[in-house]
C-alpha positions as a Markdown table, in Angstrom:
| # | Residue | x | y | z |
|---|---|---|---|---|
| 1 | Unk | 0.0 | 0.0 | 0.0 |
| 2 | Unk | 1.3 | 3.4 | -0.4 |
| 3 | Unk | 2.3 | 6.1 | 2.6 |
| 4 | Unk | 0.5 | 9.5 | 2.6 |
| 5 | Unk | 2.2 | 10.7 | 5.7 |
| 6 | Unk | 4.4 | 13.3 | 4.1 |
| 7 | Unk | 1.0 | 14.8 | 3.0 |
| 8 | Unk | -1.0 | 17.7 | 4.6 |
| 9 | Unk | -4.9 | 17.9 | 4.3 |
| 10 | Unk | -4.6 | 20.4 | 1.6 |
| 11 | Unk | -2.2 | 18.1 | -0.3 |
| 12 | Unk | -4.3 | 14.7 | 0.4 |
| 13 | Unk | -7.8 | 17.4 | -1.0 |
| 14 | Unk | -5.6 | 18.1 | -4.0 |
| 15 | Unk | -4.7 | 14.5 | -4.6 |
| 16 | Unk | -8.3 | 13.4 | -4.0 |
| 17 | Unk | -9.4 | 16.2 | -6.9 |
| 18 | Unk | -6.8 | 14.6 | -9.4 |
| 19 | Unk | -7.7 | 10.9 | -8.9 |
| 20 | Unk | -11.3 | 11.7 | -9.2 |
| 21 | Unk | -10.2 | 13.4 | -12.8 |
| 22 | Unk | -7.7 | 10.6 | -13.5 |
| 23 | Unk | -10.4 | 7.7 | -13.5 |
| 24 | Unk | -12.9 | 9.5 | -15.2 |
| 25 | Unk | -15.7 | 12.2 | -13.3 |
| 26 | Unk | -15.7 | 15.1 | -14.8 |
| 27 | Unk | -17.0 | 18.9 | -13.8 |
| 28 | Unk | -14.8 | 18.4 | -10.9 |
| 29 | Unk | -15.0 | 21.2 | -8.1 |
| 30 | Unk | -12.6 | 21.6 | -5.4 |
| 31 | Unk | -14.9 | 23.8 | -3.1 |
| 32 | Unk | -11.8 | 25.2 | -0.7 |
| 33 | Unk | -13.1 | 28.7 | -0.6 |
| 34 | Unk | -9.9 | 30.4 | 0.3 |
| 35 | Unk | -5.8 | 30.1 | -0.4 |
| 36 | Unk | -5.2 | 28.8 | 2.8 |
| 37 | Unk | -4.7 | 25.6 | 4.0 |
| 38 | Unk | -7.9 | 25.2 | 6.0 |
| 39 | Unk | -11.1 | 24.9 | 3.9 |
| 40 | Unk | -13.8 | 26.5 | 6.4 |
| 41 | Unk | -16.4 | 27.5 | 3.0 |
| 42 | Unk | -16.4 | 23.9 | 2.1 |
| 43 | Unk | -20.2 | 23.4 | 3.3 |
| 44 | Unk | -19.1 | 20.0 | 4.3 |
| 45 | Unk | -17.6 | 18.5 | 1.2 |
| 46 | Unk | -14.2 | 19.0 | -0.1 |
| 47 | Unk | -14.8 | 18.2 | -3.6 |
| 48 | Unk | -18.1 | 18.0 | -6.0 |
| 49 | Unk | -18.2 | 16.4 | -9.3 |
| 50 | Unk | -19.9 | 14.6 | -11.5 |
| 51 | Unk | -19.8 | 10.7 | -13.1 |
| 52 | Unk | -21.0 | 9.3 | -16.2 |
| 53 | Unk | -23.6 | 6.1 | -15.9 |
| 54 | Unk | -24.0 | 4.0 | -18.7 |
| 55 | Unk | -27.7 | 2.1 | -17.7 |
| 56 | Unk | -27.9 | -1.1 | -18.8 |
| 57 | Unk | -30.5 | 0.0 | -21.6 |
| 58 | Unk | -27.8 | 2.0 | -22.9 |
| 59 | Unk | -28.9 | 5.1 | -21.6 |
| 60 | Unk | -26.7 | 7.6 | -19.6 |
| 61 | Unk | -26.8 | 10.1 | -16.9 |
| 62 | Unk | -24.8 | 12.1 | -14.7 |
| 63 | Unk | -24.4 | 11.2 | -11.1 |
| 64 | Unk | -23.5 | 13.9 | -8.6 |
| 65 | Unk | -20.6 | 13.1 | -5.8 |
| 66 | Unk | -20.1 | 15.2 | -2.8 |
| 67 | Unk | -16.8 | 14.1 | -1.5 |
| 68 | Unk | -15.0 | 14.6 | 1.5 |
| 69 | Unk | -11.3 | 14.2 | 1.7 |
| 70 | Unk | -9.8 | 13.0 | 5.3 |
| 71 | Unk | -6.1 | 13.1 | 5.9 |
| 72 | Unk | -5.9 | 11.6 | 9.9 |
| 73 | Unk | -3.4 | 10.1 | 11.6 |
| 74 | Unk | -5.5 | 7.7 | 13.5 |
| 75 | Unk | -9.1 | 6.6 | 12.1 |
| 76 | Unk | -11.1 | 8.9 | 11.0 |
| 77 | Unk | -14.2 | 9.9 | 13.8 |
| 78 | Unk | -17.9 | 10.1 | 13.5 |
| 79 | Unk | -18.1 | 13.4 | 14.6 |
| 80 | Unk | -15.3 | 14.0 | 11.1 |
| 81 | Unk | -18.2 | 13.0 | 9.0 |
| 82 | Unk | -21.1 | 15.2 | 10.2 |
| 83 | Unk | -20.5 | 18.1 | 8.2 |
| 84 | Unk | -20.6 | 15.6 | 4.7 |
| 85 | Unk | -23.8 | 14.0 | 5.8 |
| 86 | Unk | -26.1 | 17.0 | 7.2 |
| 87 | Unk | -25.1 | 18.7 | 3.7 |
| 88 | Unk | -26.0 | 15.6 | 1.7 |
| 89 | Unk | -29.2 | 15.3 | 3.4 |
| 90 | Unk | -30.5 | 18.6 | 2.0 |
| 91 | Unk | -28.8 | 19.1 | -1.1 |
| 92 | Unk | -29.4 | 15.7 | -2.5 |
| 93 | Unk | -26.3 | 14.1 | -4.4 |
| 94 | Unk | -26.6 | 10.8 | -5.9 |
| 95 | Unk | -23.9 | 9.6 | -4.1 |
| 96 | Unk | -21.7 | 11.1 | -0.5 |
| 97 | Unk | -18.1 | 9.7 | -0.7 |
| 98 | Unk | -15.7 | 9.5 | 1.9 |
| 99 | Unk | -12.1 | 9.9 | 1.1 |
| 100 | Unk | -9.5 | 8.7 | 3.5 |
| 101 | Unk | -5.9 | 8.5 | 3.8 |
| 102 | Unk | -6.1 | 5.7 | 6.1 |
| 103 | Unk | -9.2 | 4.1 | 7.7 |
| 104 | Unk | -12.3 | 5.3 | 8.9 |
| 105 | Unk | -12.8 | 4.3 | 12.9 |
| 106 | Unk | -15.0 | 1.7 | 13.8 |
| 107 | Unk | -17.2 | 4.0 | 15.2 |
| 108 | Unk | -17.6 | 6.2 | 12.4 |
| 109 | Unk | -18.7 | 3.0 | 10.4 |
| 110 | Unk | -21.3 | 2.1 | 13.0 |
| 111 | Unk | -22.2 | 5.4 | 12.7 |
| 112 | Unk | -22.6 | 5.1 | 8.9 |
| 113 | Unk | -24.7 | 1.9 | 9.4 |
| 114 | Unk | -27.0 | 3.8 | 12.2 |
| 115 | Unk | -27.7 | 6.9 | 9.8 |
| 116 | Unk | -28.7 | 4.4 | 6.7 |
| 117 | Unk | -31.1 | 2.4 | 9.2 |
| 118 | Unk | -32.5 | 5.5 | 10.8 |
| 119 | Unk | -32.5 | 8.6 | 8.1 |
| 120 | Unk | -33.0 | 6.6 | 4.8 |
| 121 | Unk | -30.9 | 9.0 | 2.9 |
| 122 | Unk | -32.2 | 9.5 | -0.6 |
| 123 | Unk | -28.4 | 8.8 | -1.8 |
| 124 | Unk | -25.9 | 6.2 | -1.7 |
| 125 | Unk | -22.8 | 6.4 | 0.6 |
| 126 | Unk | -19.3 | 5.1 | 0.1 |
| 127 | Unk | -15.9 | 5.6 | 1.9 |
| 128 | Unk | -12.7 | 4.7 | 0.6 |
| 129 | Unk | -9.9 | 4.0 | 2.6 |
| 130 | Unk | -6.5 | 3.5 | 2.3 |
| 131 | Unk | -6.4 | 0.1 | 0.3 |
| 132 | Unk | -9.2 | 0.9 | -2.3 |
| 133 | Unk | -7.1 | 4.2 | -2.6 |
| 134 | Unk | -3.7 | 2.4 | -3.2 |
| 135 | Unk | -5.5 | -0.1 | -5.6 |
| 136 | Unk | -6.4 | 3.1 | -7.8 |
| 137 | Unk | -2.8 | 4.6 | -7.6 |
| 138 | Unk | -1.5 | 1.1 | -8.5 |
| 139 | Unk | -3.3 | 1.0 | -11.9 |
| 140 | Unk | -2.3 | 5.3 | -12.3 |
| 141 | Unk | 1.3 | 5.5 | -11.4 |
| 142 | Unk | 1.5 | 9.2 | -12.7 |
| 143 | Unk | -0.4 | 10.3 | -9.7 |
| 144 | Unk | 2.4 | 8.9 | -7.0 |
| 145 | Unk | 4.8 | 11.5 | -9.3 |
| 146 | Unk | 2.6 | 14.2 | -9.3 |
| 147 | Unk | 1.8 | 13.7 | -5.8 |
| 148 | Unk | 5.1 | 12.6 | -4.2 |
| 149 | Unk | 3.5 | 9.8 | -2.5 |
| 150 | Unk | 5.5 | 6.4 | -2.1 |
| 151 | Unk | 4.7 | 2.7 | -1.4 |
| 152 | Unk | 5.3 | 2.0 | 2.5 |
| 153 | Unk | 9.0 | 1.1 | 3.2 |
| 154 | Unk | 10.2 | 1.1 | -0.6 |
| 155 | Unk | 11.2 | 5.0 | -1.5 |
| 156 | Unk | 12.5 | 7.7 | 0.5 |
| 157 | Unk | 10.5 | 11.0 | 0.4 |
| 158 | Unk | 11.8 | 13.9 | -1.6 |
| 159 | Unk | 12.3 | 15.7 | 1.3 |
| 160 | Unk | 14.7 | 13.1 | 2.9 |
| 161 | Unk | 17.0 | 13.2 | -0.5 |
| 162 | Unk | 17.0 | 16.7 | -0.4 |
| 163 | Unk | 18.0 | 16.5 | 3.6 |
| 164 | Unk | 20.8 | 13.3 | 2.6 |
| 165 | Unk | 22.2 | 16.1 | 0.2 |
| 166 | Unk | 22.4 | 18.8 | 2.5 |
| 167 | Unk | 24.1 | 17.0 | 5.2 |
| 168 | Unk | 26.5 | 15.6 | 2.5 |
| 169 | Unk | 27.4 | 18.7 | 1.1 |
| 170 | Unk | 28.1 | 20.5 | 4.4 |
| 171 | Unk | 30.0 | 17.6 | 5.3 |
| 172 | Unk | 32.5 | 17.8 | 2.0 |
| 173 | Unk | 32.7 | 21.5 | 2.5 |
| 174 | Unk | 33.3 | 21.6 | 6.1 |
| 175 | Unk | 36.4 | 18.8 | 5.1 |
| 176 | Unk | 37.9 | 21.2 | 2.6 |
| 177 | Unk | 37.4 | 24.2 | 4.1 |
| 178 | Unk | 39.6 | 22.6 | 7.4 |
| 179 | Unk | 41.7 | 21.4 | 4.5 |
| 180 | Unk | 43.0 | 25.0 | 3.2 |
| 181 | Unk | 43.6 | 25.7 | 6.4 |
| 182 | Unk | 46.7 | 23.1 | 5.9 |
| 183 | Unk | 47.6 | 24.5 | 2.4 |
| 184 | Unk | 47.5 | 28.6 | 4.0 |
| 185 | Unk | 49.9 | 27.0 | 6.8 |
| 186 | Unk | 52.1 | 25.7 | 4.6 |
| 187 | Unk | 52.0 | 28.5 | 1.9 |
| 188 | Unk | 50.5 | 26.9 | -0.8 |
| 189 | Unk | 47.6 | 29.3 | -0.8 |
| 190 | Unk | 46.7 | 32.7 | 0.5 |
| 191 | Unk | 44.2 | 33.6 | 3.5 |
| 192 | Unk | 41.3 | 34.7 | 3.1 |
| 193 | Unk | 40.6 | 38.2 | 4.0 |
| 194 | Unk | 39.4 | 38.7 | 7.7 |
| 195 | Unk | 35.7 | 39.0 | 6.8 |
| 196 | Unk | 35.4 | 36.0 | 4.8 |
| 197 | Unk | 37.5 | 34.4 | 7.1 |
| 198 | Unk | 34.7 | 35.0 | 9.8 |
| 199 | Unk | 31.9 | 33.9 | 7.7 |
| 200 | Unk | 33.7 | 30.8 | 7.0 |
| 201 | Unk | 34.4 | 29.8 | 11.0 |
| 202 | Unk | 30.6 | 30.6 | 11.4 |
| 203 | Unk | 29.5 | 28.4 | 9.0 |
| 204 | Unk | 31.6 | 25.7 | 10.8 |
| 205 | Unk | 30.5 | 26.5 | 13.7 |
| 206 | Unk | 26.7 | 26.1 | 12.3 |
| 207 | Unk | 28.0 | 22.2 | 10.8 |
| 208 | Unk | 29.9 | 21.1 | 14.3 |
| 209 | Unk | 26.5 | 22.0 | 16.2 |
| 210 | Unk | 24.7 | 20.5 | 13.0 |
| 211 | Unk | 26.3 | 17.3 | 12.9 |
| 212 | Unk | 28.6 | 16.7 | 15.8 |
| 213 | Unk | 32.5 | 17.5 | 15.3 |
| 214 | Unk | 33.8 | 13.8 | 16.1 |
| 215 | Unk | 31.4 | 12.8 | 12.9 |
| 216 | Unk | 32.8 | 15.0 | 10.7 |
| 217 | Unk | 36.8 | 13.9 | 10.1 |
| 218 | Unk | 37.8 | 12.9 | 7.1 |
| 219 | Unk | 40.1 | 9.5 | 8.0 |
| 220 | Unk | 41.5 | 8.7 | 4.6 |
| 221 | Unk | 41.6 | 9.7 | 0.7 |
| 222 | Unk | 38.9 | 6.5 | 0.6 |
| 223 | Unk | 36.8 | 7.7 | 2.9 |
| 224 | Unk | 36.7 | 11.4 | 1.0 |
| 225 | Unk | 36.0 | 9.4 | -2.5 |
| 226 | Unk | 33.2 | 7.6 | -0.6 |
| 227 | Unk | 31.4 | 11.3 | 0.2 |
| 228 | Unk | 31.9 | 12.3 | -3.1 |
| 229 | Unk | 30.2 | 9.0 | -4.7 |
| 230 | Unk | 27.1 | 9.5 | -2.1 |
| 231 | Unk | 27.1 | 13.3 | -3.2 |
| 232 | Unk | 27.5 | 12.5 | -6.7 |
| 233 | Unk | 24.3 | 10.2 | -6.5 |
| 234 | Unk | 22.3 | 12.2 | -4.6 |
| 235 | Unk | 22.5 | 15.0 | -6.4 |
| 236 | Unk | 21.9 | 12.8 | -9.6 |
| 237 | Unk | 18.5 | 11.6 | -8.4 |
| 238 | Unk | 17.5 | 15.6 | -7.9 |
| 239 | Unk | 18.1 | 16.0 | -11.4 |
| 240 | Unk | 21.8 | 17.1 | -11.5 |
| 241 | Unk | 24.6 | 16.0 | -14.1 |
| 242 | Unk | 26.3 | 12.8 | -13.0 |
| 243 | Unk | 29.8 | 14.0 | -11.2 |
| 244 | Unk | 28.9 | 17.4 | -10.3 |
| 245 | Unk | 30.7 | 17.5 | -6.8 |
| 246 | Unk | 31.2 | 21.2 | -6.4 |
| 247 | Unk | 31.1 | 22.7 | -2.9 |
């Protein structure tokens, strides 16, 4: 299954509007209401569209899905799905669809169950969850590109490459900035001029608190060609030229 954890809500809303246009409903509305993150002029559905029914006679009509997009850490709560419900119940889609990053809460599907027995909506109701979600994204791939979402425990995040790379490079520059220091002693190069010369030290100052001081010797000529390799790679993967290694 796939790993929307380095998702927020607004990213899991988005990613719910572009599956629903990837498999096919069209007219789709993403009813956020503002530019923020929160969505408070939603009316109690993230998204509205519409899908295509071909009857068996051949004819075909539009259906009309509210749907409400849940990104929660733990299962998703009755009280979560109020808003969806009370709105359904007067506006009157065909069909109220909950979205869900993970898993609704067993409570929220007795509470499901009590509203069908007890209200009779005039619609039908359906929740995805995490595997009917992952199902989808398995037969669109594009989506877990566009979307940066990866299958549990078999890609790191974009944001952990980008971090690898970071700490890599500051590690390399932190080794050859200690390394002039060798070259000005022996006069092989000149120092830098006092300003410089402070922004440098602070800078290594920054990478010692960073990363620890004992971590960051360089032991050997092998050991600096193995940083360069990892550098060279990771910066590969972010869409650099192979062997650019500059610091």
């Amino acid at each position: 299954m796939f790993d929307f954890e380095n998702l927020t809500p607004t990213d899991f809303e988005d990613f719910v509007f572009d599956l629903l246009k990837t498999i096919g409903f069209v007219n789709v509305d993403w009813r956020k209401g503002t530019p923020k993150d929160a969505s408070p002029s939603d009316r109690g559905r993230d998204i509205e569209a519409k899908y295509l029914v071909t009857d068996v006679d051949g004819h075909q009509r539009f259906e009309r899905w509210f749907v409400d997009a849940k990104h929660y850490d733990k299962g998703v709560p009755p009280e979560a799905l109020q808003g969806l419900f009370t709105w359904a119940q007067s506006e009157r889609p065909d069909v109220a669809l909950v979205a869900a990053s993970g898993y609704l809460s067993n409570p929220a599907k007795d509470w499901i169950e009590q509203y069908r027995k007890t209200s009779a909506p005039p619609l039908r109701i359906r929740h995805w969850e995490r595997p009917q979600i992952s199902e989808f994204l398995a037969q669109h791939p594009e989506l877990t590109y566009r979307h940066e979402i990866y299958e549990q425990d078999a890609m790191r995040s974009l944001a952990e490459i980008q971090a690898a790379e970071t700490e890599v490079y500051n590690r390399r520059w932190y080794d050859r900035s200690v390394s002039r220091d060798h070259f000005v002693e022996i006069g092989q190069v000149e120092p830098l001029p006092g300003e410089l010369r402070e922004q440098v030290l602070s800078a290594r100052s920054h990478i010692e608190d960073e990363l620890g001081v004992e971590t960051l010797s360089v032991g050997s000529d092998w050991e600096a060609g193995l940083w360069a390799g990892k550098h060279s790679a990771l910066r590969w993967v972010l869409g650099d030229d192979w062997d650019n290694l500059d610091t």
